[in-house]
C-alpha positions in Angstrom: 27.1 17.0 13.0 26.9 13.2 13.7 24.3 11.5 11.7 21.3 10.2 14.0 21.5 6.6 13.1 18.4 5.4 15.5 16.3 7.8 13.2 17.5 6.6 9.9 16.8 2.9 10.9 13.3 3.6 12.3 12.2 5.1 9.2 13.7 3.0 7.2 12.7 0.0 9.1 9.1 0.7 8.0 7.4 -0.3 4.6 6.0 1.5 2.1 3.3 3.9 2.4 -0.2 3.8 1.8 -0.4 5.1 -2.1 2.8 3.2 -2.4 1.3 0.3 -1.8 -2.2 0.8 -3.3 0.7 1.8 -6.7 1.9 -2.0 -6.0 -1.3 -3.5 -5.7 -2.1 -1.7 -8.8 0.3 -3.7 -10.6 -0.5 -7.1 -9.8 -4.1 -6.3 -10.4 -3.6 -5.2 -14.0 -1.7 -8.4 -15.1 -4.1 -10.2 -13.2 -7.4 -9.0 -15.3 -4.6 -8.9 -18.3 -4.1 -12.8 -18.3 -8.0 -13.8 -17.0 -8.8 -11.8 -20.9 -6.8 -14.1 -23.0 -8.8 -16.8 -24.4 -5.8 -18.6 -25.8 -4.4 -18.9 -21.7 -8.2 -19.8 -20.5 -7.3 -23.6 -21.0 -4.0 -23.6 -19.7 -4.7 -23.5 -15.7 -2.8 -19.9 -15.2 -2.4 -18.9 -12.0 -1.0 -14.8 -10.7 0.6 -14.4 -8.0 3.0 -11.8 -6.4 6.6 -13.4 -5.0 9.7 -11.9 -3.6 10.1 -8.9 -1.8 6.6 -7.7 -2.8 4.8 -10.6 -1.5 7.4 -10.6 1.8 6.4 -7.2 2.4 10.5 -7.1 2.8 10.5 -4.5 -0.2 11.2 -0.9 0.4 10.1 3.3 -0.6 12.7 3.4 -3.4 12.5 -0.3 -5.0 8.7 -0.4 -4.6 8.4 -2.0 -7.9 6.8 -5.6 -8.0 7.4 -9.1 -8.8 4.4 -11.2 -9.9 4.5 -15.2 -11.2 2.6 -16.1 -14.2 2.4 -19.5 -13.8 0.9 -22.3 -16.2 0.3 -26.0 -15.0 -0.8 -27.3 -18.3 2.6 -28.4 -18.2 6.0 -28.4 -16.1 9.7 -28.6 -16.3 11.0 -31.4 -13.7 14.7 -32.5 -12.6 14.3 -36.9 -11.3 16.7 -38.3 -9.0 19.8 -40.0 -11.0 19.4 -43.2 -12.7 15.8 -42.2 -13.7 13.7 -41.7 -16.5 10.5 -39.4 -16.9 8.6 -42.8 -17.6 9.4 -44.0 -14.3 7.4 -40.9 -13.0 4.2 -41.5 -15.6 5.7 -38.1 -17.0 4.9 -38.1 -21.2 7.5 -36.0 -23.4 7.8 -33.8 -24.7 5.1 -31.7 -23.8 2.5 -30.7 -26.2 2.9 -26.8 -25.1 6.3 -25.5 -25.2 7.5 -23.2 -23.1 7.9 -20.5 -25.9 4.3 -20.6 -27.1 3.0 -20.2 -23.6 5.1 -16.9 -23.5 4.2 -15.8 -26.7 1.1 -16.0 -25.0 1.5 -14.3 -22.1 3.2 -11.5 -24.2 -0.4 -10.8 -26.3 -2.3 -11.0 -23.5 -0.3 -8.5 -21.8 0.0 -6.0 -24.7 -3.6 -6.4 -25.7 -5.1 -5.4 -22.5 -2.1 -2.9 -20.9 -1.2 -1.5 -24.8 1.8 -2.8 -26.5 3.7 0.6 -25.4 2.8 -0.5 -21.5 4.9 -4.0 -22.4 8.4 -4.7 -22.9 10.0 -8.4 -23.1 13.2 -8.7 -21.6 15.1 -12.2 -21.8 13.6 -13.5 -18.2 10.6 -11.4 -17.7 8.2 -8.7 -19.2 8.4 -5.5 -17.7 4.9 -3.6 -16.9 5.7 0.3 -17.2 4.8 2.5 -14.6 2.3 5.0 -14.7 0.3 7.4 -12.7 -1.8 4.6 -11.3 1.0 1.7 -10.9 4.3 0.7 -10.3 6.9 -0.8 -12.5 6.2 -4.6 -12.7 8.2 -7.9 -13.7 6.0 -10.0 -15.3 7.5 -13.7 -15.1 5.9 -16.2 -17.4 6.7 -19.9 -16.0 6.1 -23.3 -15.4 5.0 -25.3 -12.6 9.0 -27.2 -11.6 8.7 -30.4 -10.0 11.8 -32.3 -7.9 11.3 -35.6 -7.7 12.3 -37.9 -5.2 13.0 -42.1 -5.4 9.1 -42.6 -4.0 7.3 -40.8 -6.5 7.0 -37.4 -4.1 8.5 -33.9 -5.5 9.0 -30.1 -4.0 6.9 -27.8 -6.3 8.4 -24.8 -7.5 8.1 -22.5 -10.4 10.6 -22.3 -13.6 11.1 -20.7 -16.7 14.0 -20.7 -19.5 14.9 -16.9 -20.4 15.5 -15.9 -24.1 18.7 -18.0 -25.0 19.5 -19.5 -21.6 18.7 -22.5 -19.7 16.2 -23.1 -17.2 16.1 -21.4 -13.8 14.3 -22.5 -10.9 12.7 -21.4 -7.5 10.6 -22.1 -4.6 8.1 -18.7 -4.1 6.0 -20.1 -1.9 8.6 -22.1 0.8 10.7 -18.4 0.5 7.2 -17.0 1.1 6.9 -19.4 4.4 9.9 -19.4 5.7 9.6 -15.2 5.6 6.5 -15.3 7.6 7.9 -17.8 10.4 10.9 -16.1 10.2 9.3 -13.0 11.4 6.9 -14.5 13.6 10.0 -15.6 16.0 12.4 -12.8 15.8 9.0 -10.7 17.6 8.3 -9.2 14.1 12.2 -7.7 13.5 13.1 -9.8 10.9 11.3 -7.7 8.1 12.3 -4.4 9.6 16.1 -5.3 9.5 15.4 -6.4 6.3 14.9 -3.2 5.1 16.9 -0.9 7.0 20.0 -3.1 5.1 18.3 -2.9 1.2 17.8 1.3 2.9 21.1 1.6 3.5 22.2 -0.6 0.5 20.4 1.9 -1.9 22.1 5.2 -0.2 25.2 3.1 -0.8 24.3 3.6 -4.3 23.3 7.1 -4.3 26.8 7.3 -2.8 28.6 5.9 -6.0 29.7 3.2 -3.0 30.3 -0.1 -6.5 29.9 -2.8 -4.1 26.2 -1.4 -3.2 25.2 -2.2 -7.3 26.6 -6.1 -6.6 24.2 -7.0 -3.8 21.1 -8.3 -4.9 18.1 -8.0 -2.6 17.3 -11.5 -2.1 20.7 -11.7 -1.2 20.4 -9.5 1.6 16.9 -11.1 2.7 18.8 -14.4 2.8 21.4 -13.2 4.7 19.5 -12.1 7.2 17.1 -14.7 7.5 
């Protein structure tokens, strides 16, 4: 019998549940109250925040699992325009909190208030176990990231440096944006298509179909877009 495709995209074309998405909300809550407890992170101007898929609303029933920024602006990483120095800038080195402290940090504040069971530290992030009340959750610890420009002006992003590797960089809030317009002038389809292909990615998957486990979800949002 011939598979009814319209079906499979309308339902997949829709996001997460209710309790799905209470699960989700959950999750960000908990390393929310997790990081406003730590008194060594009271002084360091943290801010929570969800980004990627979760924060899109892009993410889907089987990968409802949630990314959220932990950002510090006590200090940041930067990248200047060639033939610069971080003088030129006002910019003092090297920075009196290092990177590592601040996610030693965010590690005891996590596994004080979750339980040091609920926490695991992977190179780039910490991952927040699920449980009846929550949904698996990344935990990134980062930086504010500046770009400069000749004039003084930057792009503001977020960056961190994972366990034995060198720094990586995004923009969550301009992905966050552009998401939103993007959606706003495709009459509200961009979203939906966005999910039917991470739907039909993951039965890829279930399929045993190898190129399915090579195709990264913001991958497929930017393709998209």
């Amino acid at each position: 019998m011939a598979r009814d495709w319209e079906s499979s995209f309308s339902s997949w074309a829709q996001p997460p549940g209710k309790t799905e998405q209470e699960k989700c909300d959950n999750a960000e809550s908990a390393i929310r109250k997790a990081i406003a407890s730590s008194e060594q992170l009271s002084s360091r101007d943290v801010s929570v925040f969800p980004q990627g898929s979760y924060r899109n609303r892009t993410n889907i029933r089987t990968e409802s699992d949630v990314d959220i920024a932990i950002r510090s602006r006590a200090t940041f990483f930067f990248e200047l325009p060639e033939g610069t120095e971080a003088k030129d800038f006002g910019i003092s080195t090297p920075a009196a909190y290092s990177f590592d402290q601040y996610k030693a940090d965010v590690h005891k504040a996590l596994s004080e208030h979750l339980g040091a069971h609920a926490v695991t530290r992977g190179k780039k992030a910490f991952d927040i176990h699920e449980n009846t009340y929550r949904v698996d959750a990344d935990g990134l610890a980062c930086f504010e990231y500046r770009r400069y420009w000749a004039d003084g002006t930057y792009r503001e992003g977020v960056a961190f440096l994972p366990d034995g590797g060198s720094l990586v960089f995004n923009y969550p809030d301009q992905n966050y944006e552009n998401s939103v317009a993007k959606n706003d002038a495709t009459g509200r389809r961009f979203k939906s298509v966005v999910r039917i292909l991470k739907a039909l990615r993951s039965e890829m998957a279930s399929q045993r179909v190898a190129i399915a486990a090579k195709t990264p979800s913001f991958l497929i949002e930017c393709l998209v877009w």
